[in-house]
C-alpha positions as a Markdown table, in Angstrom:
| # | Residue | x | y | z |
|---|---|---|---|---|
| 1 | Unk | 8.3 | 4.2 | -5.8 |
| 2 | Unk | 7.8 | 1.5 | -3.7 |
| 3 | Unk | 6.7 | 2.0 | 0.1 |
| 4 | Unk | 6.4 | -0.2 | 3.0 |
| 5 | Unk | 3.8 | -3.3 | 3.3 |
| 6 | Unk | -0.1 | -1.8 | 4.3 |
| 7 | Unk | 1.4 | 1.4 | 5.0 |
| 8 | Unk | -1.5 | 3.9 | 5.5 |
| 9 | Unk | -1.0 | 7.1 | 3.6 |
| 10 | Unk | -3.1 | 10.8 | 3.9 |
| 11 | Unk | -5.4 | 10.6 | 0.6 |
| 12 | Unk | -3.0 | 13.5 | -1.2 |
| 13 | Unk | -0.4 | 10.8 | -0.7 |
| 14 | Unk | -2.2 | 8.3 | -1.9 |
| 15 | Unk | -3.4 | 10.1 | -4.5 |
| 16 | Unk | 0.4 | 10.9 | -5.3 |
| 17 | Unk | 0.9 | 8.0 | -6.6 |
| 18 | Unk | -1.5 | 7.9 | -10.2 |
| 19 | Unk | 0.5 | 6.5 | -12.5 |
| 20 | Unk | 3.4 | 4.7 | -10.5 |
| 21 | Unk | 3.9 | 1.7 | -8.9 |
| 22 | Unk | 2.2 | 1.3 | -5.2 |
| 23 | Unk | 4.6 | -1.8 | -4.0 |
| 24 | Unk | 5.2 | -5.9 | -4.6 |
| 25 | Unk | 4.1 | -8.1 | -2.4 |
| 26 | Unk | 5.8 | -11.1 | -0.8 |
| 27 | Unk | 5.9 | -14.3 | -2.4 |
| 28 | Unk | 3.4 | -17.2 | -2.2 |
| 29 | Unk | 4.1 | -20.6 | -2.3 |
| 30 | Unk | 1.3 | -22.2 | -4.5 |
| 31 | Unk | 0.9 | -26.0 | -3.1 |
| 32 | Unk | -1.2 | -28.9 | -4.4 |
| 33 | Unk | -3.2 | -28.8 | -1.5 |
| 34 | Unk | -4.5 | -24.7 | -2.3 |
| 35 | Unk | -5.1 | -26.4 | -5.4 |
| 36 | Unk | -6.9 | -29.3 | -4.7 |
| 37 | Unk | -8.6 | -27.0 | -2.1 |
| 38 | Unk | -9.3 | -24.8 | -4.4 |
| 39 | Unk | -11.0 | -28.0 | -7.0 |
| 40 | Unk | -13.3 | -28.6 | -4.3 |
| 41 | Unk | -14.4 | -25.2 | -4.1 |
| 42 | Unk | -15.2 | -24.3 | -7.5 |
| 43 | Unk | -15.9 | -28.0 | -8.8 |
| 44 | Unk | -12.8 | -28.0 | -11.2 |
| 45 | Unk | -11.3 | -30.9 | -10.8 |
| 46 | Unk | -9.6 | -30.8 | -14.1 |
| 47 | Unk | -6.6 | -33.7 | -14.0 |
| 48 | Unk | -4.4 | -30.9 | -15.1 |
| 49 | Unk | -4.8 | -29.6 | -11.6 |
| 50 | Unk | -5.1 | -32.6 | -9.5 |
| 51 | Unk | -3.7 | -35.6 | -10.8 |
| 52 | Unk | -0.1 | -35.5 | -10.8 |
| 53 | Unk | 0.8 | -38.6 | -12.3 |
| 54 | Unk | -1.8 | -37.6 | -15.7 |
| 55 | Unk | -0.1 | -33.6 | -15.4 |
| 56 | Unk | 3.3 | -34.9 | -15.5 |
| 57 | Unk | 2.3 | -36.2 | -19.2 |
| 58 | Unk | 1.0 | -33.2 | -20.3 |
| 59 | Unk | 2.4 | -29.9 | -21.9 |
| 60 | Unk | 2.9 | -29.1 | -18.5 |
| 61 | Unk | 5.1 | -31.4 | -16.6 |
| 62 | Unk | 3.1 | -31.2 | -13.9 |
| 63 | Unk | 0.1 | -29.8 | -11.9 |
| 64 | Unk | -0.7 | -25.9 | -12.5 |
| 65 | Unk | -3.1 | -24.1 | -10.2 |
| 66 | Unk | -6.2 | -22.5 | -11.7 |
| 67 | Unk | -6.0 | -19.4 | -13.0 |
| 68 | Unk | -8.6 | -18.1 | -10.8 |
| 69 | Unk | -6.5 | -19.6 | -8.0 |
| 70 | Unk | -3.7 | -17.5 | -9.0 |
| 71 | Unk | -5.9 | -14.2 | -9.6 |
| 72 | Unk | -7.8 | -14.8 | -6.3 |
| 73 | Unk | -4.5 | -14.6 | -4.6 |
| 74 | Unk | -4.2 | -11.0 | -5.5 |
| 75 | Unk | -7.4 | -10.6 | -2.0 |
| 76 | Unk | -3.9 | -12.0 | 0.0 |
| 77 | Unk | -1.2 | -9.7 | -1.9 |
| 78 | Unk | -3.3 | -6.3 | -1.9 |
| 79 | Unk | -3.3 | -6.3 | 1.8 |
| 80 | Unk | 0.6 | -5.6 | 1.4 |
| 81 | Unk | -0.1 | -2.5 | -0.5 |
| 82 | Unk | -0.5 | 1.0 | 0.4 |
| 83 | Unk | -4.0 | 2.6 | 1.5 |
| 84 | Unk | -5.7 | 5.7 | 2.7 |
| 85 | Unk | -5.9 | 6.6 | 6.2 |
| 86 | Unk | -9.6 | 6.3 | 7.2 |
| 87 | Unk | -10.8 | 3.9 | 5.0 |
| 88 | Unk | -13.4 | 1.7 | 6.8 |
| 89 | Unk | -13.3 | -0.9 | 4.2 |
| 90 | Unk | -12.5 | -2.0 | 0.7 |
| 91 | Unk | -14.1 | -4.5 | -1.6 |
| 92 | Unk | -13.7 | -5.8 | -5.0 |
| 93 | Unk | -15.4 | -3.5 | -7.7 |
| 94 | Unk | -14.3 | -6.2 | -10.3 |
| 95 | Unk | -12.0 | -6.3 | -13.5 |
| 96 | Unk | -11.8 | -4.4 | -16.6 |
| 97 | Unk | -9.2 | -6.6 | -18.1 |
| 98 | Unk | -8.2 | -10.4 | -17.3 |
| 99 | Unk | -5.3 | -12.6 | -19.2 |
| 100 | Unk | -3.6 | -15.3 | -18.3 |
| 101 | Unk | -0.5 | -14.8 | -19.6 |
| 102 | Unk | 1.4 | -18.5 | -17.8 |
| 103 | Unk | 0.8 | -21.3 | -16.4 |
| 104 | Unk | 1.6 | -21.5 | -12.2 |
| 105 | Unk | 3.0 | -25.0 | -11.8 |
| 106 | Unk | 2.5 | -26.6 | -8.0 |
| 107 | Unk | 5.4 | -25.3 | -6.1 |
| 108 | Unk | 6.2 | -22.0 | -7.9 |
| 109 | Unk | 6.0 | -18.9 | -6.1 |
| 110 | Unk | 4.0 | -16.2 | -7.4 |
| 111 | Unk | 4.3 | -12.4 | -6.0 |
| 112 | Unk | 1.5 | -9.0 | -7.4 |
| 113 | Unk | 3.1 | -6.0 | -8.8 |
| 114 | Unk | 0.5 | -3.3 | -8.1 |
| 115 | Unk | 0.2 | 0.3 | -9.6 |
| 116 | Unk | -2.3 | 3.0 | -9.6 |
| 117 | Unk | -4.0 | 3.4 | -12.5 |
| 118 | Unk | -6.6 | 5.6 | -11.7 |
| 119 | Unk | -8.1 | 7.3 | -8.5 |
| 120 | Unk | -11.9 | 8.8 | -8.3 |
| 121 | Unk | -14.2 | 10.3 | -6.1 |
| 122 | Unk | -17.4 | 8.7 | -6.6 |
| 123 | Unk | -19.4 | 10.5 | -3.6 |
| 124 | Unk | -17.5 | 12.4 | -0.7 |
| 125 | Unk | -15.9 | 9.5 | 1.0 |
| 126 | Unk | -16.6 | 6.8 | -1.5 |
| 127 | Unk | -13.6 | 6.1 | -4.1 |
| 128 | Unk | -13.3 | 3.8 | -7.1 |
| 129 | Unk | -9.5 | 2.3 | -7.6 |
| 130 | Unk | -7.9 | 0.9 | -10.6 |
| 131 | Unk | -4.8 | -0.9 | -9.8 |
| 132 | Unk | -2.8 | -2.2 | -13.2 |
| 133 | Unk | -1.4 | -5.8 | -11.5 |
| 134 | Unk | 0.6 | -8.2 | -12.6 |
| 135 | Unk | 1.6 | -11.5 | -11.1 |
| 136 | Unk | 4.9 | -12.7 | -11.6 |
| 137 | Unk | 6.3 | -15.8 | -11.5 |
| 138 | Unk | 9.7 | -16.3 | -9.5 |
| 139 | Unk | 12.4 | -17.4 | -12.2 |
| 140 | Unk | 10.5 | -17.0 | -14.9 |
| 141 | Unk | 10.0 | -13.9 | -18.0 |
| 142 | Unk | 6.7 | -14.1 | -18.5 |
| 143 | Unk | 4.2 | -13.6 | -15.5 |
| 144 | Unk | 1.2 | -15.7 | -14.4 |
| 145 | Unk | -1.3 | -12.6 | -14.8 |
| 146 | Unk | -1.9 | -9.1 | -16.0 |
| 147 | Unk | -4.9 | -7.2 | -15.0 |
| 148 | Unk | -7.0 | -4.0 | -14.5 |
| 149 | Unk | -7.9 | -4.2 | -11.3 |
| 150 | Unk | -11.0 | -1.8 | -9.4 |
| 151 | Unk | -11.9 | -2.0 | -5.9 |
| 152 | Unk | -14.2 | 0.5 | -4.2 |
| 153 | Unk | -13.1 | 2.2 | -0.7 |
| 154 | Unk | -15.3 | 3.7 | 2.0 |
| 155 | Unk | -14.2 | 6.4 | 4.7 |
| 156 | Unk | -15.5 | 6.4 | 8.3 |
| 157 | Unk | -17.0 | 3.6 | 10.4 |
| 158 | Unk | -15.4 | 1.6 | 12.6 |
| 159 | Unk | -11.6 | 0.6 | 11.2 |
């Protein structure tokens, strides 16, 4: 089942959905400049990321984005997906499981496939997610990322 971008869902909907897929977000167009961006940020400055002309002679062909580019786009994606009504906020919990399956060349657009993996009740109004994502790669088999996914979500307070 796949529903609507962000729509917000009363918790025995939400809950509805353990096991099955939650939506797919739209696709994002990964450019040199996120990724150069994205060098400065995290000192990574790798030539396989930002030299073009020394990419284009690797196993590559070109530039690829870092992987942690390409998982921190899933902050962007998630935002698309389903959640429950009330929730105050969200925030990452971290990952139980990381690969990086493919390389994201520069210019490739990359989209999350999200399901729900799990769904606990930590505390009344506290709840621990586990979303099984995978980010595909348009046109090709085999996608960028496949990962276990938790985030934590708080009822109440302002919205």
């Amino acid at each position: 089942m796949t529903l609507p971008s962000g729509k917000k869902l009363p918790r025995a909907e939400f809950e509805a959905l353990l096991g099955q897929e939650m939506g797919v977000s739209s696709w994002f167009t990964v450019t040199q400049d996120q990724i150069n961006q994205f060098a400065d940020c995290t000192h990574d400055h790798q030539f396989i990321h930002v030299d073009p002309e020394a990419a284009a002679k690797s196993p590559f062909g070109s530039t690829i984005a870092h992987g942690f580019l390409t998982l921190s786009l899933l902050s962007a994606m998630v935002y698309q997906m389903p959640s429950i009504e009330g929730i105050a906020m969200g925030v990452n919990y971290g990952f139980d499981k990381v690969r990086f399956v493919s390389p994201v060349k520069v210019g490739a657009r990359v989209r999350g496939r999200f399901a729900l993996a799990k769904f606990d009740e930590l505390k009344p109004g506290e709840f621990q997610t586990t979303m099984d994502v995978t980010v595909e790669i348009e046109g090709q088999e085999k996608p960028a990322l496949v990962a276990q996914w938790l985030g934590r979500r708080y009822m109440g307070g302002e919205s």
